[in-house]
C-alpha positions as CSV (number, residue, x, y, z in Angstrom):
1,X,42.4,47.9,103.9
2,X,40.4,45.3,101.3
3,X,39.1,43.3,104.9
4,X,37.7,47.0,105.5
5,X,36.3,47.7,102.3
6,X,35.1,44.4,102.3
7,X,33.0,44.5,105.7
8,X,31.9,48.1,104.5
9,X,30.2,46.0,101.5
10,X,28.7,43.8,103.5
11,X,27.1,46.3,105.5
12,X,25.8,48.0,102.8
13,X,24.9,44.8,101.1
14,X,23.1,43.6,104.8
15,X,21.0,47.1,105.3
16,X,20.0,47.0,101.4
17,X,18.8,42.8,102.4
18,X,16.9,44.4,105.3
19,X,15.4,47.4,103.2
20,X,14.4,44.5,100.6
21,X,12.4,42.9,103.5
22,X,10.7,45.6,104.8
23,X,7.4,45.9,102.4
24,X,6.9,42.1,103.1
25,X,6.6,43.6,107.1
26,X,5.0,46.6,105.9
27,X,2.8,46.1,102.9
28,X,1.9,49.2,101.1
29,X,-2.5,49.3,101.6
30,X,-2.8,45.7,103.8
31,X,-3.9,47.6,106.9
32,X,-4.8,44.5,108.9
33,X,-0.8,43.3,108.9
34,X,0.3,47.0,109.6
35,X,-2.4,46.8,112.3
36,X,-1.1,43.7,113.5
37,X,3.1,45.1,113.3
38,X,1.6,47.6,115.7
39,X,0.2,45.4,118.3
40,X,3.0,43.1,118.4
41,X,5.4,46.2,119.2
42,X,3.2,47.6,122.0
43,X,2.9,44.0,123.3
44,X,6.5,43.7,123.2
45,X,7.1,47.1,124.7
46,X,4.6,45.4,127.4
47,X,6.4,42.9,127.8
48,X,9.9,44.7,128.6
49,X,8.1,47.1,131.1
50,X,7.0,44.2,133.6
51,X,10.1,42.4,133.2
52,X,12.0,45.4,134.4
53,X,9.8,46.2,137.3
54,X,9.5,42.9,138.3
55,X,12.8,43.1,140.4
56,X,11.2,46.3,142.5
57,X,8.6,43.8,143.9
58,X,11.6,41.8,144.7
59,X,13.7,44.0,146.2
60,X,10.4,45.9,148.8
61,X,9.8,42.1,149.6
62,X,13.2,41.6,150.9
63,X,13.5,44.8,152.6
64,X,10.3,44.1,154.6
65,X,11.4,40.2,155.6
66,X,15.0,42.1,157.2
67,X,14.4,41.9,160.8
68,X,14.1,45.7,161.5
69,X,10.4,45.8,163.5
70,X,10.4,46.0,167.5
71,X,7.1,44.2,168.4
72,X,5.1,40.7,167.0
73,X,2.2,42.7,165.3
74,X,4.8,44.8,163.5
75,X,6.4,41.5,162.3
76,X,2.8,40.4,161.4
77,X,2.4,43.2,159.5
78,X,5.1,43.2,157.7
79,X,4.6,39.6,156.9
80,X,1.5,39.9,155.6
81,X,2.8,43.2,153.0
82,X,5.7,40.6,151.8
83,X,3.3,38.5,150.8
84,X,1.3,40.8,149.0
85,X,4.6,42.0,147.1
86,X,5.6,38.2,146.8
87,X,2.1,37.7,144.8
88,X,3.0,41.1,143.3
89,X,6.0,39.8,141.7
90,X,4.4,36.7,140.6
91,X,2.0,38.6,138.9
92,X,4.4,41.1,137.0
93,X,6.5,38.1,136.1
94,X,3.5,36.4,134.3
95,X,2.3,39.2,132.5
96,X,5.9,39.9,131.3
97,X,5.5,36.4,129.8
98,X,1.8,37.0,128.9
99,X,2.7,39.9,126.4
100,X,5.5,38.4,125.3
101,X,3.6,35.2,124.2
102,X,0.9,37.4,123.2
103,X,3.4,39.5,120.7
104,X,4.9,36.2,119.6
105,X,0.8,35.1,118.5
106,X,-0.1,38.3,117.0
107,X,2.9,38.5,114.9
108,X,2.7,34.7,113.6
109,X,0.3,35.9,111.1
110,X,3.1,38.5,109.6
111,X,6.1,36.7,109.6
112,X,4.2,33.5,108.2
113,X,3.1,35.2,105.3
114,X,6.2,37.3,104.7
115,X,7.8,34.2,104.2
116,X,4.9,32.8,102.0
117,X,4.9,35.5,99.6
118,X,9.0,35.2,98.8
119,X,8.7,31.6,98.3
120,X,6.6,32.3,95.8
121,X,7.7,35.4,94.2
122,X,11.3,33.4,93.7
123,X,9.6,30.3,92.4
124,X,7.8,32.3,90.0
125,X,10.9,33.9,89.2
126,X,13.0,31.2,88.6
127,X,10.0,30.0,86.2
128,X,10.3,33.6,84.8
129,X,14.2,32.7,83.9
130,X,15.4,31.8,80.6
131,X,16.3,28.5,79.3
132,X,19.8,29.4,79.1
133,X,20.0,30.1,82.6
134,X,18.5,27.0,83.8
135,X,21.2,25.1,81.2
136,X,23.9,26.7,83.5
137,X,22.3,26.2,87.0
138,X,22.7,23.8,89.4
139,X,19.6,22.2,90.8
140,X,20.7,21.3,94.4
141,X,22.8,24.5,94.7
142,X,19.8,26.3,93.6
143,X,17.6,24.7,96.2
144,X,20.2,25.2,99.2
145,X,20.0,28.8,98.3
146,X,16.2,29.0,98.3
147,X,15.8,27.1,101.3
148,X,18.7,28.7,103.2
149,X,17.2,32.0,102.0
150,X,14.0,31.8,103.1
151,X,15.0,30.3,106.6
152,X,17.2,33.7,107.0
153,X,13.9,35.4,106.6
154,X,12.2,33.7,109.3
155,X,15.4,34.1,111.5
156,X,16.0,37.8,110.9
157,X,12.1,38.2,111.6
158,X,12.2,36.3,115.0
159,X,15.5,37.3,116.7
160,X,16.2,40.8,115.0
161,X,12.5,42.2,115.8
162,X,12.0,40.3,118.9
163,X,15.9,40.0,120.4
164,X,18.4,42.8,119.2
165,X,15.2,45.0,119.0
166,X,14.0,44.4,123.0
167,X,17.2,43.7,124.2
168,X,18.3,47.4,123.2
169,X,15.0,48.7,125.1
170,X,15.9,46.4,128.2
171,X,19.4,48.1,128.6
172,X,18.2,51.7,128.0
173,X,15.4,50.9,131.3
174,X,17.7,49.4,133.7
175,X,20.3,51.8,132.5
176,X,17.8,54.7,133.9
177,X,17.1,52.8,137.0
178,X,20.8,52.3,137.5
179,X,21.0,56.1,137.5
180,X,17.7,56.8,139.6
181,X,17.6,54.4,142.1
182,X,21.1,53.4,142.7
183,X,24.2,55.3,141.5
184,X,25.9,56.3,138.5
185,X,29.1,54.2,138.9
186,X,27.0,51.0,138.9
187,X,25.9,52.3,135.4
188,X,29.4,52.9,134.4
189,X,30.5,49.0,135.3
190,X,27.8,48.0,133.7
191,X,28.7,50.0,130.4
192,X,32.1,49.2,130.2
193,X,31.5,45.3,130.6
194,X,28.8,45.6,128.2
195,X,30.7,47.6,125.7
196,X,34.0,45.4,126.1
197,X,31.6,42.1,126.0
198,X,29.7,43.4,122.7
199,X,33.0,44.4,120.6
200,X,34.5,40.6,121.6
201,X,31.7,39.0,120.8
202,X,31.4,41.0,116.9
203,X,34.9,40.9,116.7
204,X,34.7,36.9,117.1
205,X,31.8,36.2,115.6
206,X,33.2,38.2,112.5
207,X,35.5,35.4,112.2
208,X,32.9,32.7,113.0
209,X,31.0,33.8,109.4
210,X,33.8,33.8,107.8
211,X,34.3,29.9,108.7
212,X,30.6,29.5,108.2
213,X,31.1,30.7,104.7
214,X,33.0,28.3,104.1
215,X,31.2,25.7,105.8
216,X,27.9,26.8,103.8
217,X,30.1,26.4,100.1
218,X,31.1,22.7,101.5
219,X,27.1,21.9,102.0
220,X,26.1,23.3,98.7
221,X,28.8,21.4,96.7
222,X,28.2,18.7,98.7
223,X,24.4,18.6,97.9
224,X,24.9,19.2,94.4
225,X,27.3,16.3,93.7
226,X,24.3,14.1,96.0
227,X,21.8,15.2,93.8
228,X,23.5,15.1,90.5
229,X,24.4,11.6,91.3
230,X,21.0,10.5,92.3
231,X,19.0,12.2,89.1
232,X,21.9,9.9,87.5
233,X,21.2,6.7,89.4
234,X,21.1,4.5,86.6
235,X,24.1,6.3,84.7
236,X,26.0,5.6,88.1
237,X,25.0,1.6,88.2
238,X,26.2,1.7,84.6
239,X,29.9,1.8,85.2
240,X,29.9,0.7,88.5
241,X,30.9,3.9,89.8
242,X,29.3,4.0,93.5
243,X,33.1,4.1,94.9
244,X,34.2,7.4,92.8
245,X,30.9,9.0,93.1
246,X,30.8,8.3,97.0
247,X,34.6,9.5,97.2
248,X,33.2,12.8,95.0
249,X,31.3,13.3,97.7
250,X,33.1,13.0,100.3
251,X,35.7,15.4,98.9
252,X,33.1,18.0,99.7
253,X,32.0,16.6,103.0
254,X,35.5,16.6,104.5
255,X,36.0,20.6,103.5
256,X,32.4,20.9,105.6
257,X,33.4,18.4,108.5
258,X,37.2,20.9,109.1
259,X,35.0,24.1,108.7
260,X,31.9,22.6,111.2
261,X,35.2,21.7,113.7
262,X,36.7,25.0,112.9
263,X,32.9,26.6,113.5
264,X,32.9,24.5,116.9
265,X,35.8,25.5,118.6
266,X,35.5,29.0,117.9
267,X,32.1,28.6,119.8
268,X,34.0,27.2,122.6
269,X,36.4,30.1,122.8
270,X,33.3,33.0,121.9
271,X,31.5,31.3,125.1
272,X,34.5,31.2,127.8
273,X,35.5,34.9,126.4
274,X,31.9,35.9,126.9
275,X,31.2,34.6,130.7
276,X,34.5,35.5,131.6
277,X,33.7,39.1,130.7
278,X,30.1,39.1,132.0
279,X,31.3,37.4,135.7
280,X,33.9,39.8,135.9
281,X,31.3,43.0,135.8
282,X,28.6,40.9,137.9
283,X,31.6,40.5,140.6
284,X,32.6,44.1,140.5
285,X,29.1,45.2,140.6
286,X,28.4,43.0,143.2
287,X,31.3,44.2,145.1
288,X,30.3,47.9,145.0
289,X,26.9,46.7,146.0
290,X,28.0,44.9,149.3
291,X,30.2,47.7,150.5
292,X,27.3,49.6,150.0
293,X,25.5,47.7,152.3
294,X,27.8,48.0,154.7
295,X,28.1,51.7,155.0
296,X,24.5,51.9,154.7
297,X,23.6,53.4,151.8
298,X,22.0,50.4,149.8
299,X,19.4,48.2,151.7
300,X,19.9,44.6,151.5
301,X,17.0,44.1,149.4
302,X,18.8,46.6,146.7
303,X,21.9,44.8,146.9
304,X,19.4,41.8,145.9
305,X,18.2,43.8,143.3
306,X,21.1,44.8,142.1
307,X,22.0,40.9,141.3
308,X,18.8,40.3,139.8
309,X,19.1,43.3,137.5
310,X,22.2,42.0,136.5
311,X,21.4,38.5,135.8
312,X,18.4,39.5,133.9
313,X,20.8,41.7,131.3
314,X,23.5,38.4,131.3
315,X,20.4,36.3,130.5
316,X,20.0,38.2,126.8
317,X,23.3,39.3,126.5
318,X,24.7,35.4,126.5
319,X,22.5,34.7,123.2
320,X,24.3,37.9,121.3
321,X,27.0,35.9,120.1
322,X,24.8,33.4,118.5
323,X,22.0,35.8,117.5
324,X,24.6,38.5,115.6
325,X,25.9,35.6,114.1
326,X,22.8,33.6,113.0
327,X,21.6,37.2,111.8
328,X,24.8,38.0,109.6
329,X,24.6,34.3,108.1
330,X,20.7,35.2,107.3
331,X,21.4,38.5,105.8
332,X,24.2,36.7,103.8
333,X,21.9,33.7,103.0
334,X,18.9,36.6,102.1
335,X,21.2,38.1,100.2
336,X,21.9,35.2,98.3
337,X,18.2,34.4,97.1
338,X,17.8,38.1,96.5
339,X,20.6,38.2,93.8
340,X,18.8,35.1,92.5
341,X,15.2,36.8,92.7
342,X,17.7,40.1,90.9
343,X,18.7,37.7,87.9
344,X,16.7,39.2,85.3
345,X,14.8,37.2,82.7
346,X,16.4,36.9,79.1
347,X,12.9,36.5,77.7
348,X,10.6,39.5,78.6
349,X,7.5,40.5,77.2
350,X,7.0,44.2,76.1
351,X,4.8,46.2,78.0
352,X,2.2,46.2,74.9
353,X,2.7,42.8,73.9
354,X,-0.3,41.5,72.9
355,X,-1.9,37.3,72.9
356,X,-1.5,35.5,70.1
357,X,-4.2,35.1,67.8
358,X,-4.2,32.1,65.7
359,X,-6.0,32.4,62.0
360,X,-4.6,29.2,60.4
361,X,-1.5,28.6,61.5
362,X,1.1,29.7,59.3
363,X,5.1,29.8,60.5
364,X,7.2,31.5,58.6
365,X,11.5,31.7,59.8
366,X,12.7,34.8,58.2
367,X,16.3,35.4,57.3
368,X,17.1,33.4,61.1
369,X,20.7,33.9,62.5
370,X,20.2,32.6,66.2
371,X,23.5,31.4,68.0
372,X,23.8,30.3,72.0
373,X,27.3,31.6,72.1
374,X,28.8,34.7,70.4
375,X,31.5,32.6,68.9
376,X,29.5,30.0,67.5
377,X,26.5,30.5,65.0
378,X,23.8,27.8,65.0
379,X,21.7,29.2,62.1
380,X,22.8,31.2,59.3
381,X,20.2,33.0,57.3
382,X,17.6,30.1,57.7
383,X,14.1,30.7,55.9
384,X,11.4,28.1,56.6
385,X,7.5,28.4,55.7
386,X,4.8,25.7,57.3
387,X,1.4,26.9,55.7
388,X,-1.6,26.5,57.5
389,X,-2.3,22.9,58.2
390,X,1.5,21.8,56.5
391,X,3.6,19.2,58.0
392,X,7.4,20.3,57.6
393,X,9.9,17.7,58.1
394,X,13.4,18.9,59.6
395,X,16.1,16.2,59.2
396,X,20.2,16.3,59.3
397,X,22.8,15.5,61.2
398,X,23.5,16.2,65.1
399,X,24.2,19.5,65.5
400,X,22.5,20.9,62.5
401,X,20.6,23.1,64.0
402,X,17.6,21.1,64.3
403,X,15.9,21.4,67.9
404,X,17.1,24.6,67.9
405,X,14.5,25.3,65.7
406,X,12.0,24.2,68.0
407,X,13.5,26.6,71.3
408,X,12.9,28.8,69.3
409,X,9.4,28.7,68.0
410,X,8.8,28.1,72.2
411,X,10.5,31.4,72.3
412,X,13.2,29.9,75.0
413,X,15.5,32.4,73.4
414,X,14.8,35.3,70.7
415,X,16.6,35.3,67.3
416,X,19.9,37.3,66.7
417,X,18.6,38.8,62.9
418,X,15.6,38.2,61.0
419,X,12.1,37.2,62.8
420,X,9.6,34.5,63.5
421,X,6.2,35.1,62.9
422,X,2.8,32.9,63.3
423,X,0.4,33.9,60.9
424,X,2.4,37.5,60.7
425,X,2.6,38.5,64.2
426,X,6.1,38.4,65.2
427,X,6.8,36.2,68.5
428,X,8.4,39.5,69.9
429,X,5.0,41.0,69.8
430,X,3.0,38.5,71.7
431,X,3.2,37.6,75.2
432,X,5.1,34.2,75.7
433,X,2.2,32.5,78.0
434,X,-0.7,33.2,74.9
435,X,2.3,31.8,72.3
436,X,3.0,28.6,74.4
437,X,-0.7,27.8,75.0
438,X,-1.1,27.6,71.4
439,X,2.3,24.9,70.2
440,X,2.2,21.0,71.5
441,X,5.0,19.3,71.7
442,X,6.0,15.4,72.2
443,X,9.7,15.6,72.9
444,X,12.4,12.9,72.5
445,X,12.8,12.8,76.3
446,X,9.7,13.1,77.8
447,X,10.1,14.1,81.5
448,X,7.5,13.1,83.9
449,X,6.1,14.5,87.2
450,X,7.0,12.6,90.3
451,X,2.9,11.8,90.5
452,X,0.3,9.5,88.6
453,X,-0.1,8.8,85.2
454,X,-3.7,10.4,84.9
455,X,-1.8,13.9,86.4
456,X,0.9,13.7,83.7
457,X,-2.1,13.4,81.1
458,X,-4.0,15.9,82.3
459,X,-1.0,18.4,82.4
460,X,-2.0,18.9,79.1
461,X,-5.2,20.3,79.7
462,X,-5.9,20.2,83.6
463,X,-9.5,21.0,83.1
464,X,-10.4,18.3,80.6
465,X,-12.7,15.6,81.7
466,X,-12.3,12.2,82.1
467,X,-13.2,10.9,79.3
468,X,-11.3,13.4,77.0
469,X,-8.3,12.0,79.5
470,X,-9.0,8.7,78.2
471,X,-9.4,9.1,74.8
472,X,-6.1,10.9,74.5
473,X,-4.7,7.8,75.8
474,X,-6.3,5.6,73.5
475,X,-4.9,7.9,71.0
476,X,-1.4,7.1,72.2
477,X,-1.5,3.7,72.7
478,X,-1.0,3.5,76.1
479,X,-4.5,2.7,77.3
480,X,-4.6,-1.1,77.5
481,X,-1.9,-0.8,79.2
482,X,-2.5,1.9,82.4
483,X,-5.5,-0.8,82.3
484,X,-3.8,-3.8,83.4
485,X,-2.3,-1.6,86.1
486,X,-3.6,-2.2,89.7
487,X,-4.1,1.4,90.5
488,X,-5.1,2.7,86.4
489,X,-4.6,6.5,86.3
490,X,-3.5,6.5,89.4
491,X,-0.5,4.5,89.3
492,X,2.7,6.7,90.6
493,X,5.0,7.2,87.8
494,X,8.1,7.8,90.2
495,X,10.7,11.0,89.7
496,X,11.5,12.2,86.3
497,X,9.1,8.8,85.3
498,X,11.5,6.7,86.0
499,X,9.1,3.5,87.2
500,X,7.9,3.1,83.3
501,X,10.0,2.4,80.4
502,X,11.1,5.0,77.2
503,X,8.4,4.2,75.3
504,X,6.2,4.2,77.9
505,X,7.1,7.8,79.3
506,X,6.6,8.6,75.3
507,X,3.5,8.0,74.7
508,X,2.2,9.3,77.9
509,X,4.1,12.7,76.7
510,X,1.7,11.8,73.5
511,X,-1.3,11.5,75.3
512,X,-0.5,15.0,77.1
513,X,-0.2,16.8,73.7
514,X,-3.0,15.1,72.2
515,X,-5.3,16.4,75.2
516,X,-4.0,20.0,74.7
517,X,-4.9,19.7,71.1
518,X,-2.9,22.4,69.8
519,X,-2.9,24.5,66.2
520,X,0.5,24.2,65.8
521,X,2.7,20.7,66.9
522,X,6.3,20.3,67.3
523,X,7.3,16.7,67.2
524,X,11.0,16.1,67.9
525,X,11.9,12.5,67.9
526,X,8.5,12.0,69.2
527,X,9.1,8.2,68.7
528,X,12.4,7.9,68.9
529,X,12.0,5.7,72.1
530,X,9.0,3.2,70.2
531,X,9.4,-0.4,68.8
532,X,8.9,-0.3,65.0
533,X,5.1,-1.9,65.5
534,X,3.7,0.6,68.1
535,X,6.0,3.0,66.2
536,X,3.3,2.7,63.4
537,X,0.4,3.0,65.4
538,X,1.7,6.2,67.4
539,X,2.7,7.6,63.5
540,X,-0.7,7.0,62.4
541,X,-2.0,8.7,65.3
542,X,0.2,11.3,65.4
543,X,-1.0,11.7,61.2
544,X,-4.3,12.2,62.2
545,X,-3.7,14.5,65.1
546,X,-2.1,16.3,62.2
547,X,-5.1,17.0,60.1
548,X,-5.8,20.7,60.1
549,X,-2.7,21.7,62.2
550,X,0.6,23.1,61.3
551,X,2.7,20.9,61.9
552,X,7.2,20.6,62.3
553,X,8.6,17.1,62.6
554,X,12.3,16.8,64.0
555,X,12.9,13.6,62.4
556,X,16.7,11.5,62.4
557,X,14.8,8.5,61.2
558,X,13.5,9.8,57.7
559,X,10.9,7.0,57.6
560,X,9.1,9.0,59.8
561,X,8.7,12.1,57.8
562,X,7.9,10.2,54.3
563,X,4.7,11.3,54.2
564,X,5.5,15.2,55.3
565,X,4.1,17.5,52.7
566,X,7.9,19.0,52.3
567,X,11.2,17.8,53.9
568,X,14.2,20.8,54.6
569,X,17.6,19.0,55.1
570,X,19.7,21.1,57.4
571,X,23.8,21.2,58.1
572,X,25.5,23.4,60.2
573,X,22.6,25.9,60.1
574,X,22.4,25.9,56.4
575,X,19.2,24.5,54.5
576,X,21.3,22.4,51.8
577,X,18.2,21.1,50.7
578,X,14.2,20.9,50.5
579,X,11.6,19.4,48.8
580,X,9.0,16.1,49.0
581,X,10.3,12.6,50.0
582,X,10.2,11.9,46.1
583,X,11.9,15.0,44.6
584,X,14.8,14.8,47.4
585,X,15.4,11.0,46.3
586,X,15.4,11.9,42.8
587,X,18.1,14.9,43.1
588,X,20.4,12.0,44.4
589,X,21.9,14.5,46.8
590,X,22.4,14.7,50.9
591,X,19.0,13.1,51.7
592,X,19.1,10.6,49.4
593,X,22.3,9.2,50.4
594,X,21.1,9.6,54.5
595,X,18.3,7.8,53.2
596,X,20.0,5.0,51.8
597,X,22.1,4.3,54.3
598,X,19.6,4.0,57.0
599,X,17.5,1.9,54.3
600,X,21.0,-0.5,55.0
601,X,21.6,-0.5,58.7
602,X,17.4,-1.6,59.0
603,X,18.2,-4.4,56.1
604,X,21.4,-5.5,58.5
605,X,19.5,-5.6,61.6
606,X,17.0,-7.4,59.9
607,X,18.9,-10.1,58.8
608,X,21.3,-10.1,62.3
């Protein structure tokens, strides 16, 4: 009873993945594609018309060469009308393929950009997802599912519209023919095989996709543990784990090898099952044909036609097996990346949010409780002011709360109680692309595109000339040294940035936030990854970059932040403490003691 219930839902779920399609074939007010939808279904009714009467041409060409005529000219004459029907045939035969390549061309235009437009509406819509979402995913599962999505597309386009679709139309003409120009019992041969060789090959491939299931969750795991591994190459080299990460993988790979073998075999058997059934009719058909010969009512250019009619339906017929599978395992793979593109966004904006608008750049926490999971509160009751052009220092331990501050002045996630506001307008109100363009950041792991250094820079501010490109770079201190590269700005910086160092990749994250030149900066651990001398230099830029903006430092070293116009020490969510550099070392409390004990670990390394 559940397998039922549970091929019910699939059918459901598979005519809802079709119905999800449809506008991408049928675009409400884009009369062009409709136009072209329409043309490729007359060309393919085209198409099946000449291929059905091409066997007529066949069968009057036989029936003239059967040595019936009395006298030479006769024969002559006859000769000369076979001919004309053997050119005949040629010629329906050609346009049958004519008008089927012709459909094929006219429709390339639709089906191209059908696809098109859903890899792009779910890449926007993954963007669109929240933070916490993209925590949980998993990158190379994520990608199977896209790609393995939008491949079902293109199959269910090509083999459902131009197979299942034609071949129904094919069987429905030949059927009539059967009736008309032969006899009703061939037509009921024909049925029965059919019928039998259709319910066999569902019944079979049903249990082909339910192997293939499984040999699709092997390849996704599979691909995730390769690409988890490679994004942590180095991490791998570390502790010398290239045996257990290759035996990780091969865990998965061995599921997928027995469920490919599994998948094979039951190919074998779906093939033998399917030609056994399909010669058996052909014989029986063929059979009835011949004795009809013989008594004299068929001709033997009928009982040629007969065969031909019947190897043009086995023709199709042997690629059912593999089409109703291929077009289950797309609906299941579209159905896939259409729960994705139904995974709603945590983060919306409301329909009258309205763009930020910056007066001087005030950011005011109010009453804050924020927490990731409903069992664990990060911040409790946090209130935090930056004034116009302030810098605000944020120190404590790990797991104070700290960068959470910072996801959620990006609005990454919304507060549980109390609100956020820039210069009064509450980040709720606003839309989330206006609020973003107006906060820099320089995080403590800057991640870089796989492309050059002048791209990364420019991220910041893709229309910027070059020279603002430049001095952004100058800013950061990273200059002189894209310089002495052989290619400059246009040196590749490799995946995630992995070809230059730490500090490198930092300072280029500088450079992209100086471009942007933003009211309001986030710096968290924006030089965590810097010796102490260019550590200085970046500080002093970063200082001046300061000057006129509003400005929250995510500091663990607190000589950083010395200079900050106030410092808010933060544990477990709490502000324990606030004030200036001076007044926090004079109430001898949390910061002061943080601050002399990092004061001793630089005196030890000094001496070491």
């Amino acid at each position: 009873m559940s397998t039922e219930s549970e091929n019910l839902d699939e059918t459901q779920s598979g005519w809802k993945t079709i119905q999800r399609v449809m506008p991408y074939l049928w675009p409400k007010g884009n009369f062009a594609i409709k136009l072209r939808v329409v043309l490729s279904m007359i060309a393919l009714a085209m198409g099946k018309i000449a291929t059905v009467m091409t066997p007529f041409f066949f069968i009057a060409a036989v029936d003239y060469l059967t040595p019936n005529a009395a006298d030479a000219d006769a024969g002559t004459l006859l000769g000369l009308a076979a001919g004309g029907l053997v050119v005949g045939y040629g010629l329906v035969r050609l346009m049958g393929v004519g008008f089927n390549q012709l459909r094929d061309a006219i429709f390339a235009r639709v089906g191209q950009r059908a696809l098109r437009k859903l890899a792009l509406e779910t890449f926007e819509h993954i963007h669109a997802l929240s933070l916490r979402y993209h925590l949980q995913r998993k990158t190379g599962g994520l990608s199977r599912i896209i790609e393995r999505g939008v491949k079902g597309v293109e199959f269910l386009l090509r083999f459902m519209l131009f197979s299942i679709g034609p071949l129904i139309l094919e069987l429905i003409m030949v059927g009539i023919i059967f009736v008309v120009i032969f006899d009703v019992r061939y037509l009921a041969v024909i049925t029965v095989t059919i019928f039998i060789y259709v319910v066999f090959t569902f019944k079979v491939t049903e249990w082909r996709v339910a192997i293939r299931r499984k040999m699709n969750k092997a390849d996704t795991d599979a691909n995730q543990k390769a690409i988890d591994s490679l994004l942590n190459f180095e991490t791998v080299k570390y502790f010398s784990a290239e045996d257990r990460e290759a035996a990780r993988y091969d865990v998965s790979m061995r599921s997928y090898e027995q469920a490919a073998l599994q998948t094979n075999y039951s190919l074998a058997f779906l093939n033998f099952g399917q030609s056994l059934l399909i010669t058996t009719g052909l014989v029986i058909v063929m059979v009835m044909a011949a004795n009809g010969v013989q008594d004299g009512t068929l001709t033997v250019g009928e009982f040629v036609g007969v065969n031909t009619y019947m190897i043009q339906l086995v023709m199709p017929l042997n690629f059912l097996g593999s089409v109703y599978r291929e077009i289950r395992q797309a609906l299941v793979d579209m159905g896939e990346m259409f729960a994705l593109l139904g995974q709603p966004a945590e983060i919306q904006d409301k329909p009258d949010a309205k763009p930020l608008v910056i007066t001087g750049g005030e950011v005011e926490f109010s009453a804050v409780n924020f927490s990731y999971e409903s069992n664990r509160t990060i911040l409790h009751t946090l209130n935090l002011k930056v004034g116009a052009g302030q810098t605000i220092a944020v120190v404590g331990p790990s797991g104070s709360g700290k960068s959470t501050i910072g996801r959620l002045l990006f609005r990454f996630y919304d507060v549980n109680a109390g609100s956020l506001k820039i210069d009064g307008q509450d980040v709720r109100d606003i839309t989330q692309k206006s609020l973003r363009a107006q906060i820099g950041v320089v995080p403590q792991d800057t991640v870089l595109f796989n492309d050059t250094i002048g791209y990364n820079i420019a991220y910041g501010r893709p229309e910027a000339s070059y020279e603002d490109m430049t001095d952004a770079a100058k800013a950061a201190q990273i200059y002189d040294f894209i310089m002495e590269l052989p290619e400059g700005f246009d040196t590749q910086v490799g995946e995630r940035g992995l070809k230059l160092s730490g500090g490198e990749k930092q300072r280029v994250g500088i450079a992209r936030t100086l471009l942007k030149n933003p009211p309001i900066l986030l710096l968290d651990e924006a030089t965590s990854a810097l010796d102490s001398e260019t550590e200085q230099g970046i500080l002093e830029s970063l200082k001046q970059m300061g000057h006129g903006r509003s400005v929250i430092t995510i500091a663990h070293r607190l000589s950083t932040v010395v200079h900050a116009d106030r410092i808010v020490v933060l544990e477990k969510g709490h502000v324990t403490e606030e004030g200036t550099h001076e007044e926090l070392l004079a109430l001898n409390g949390r910061y002061a003691s943080m601050w002399r004990r990092q004061q001793a670990d630089m005196i030890s390394s000094e001496v070491v």
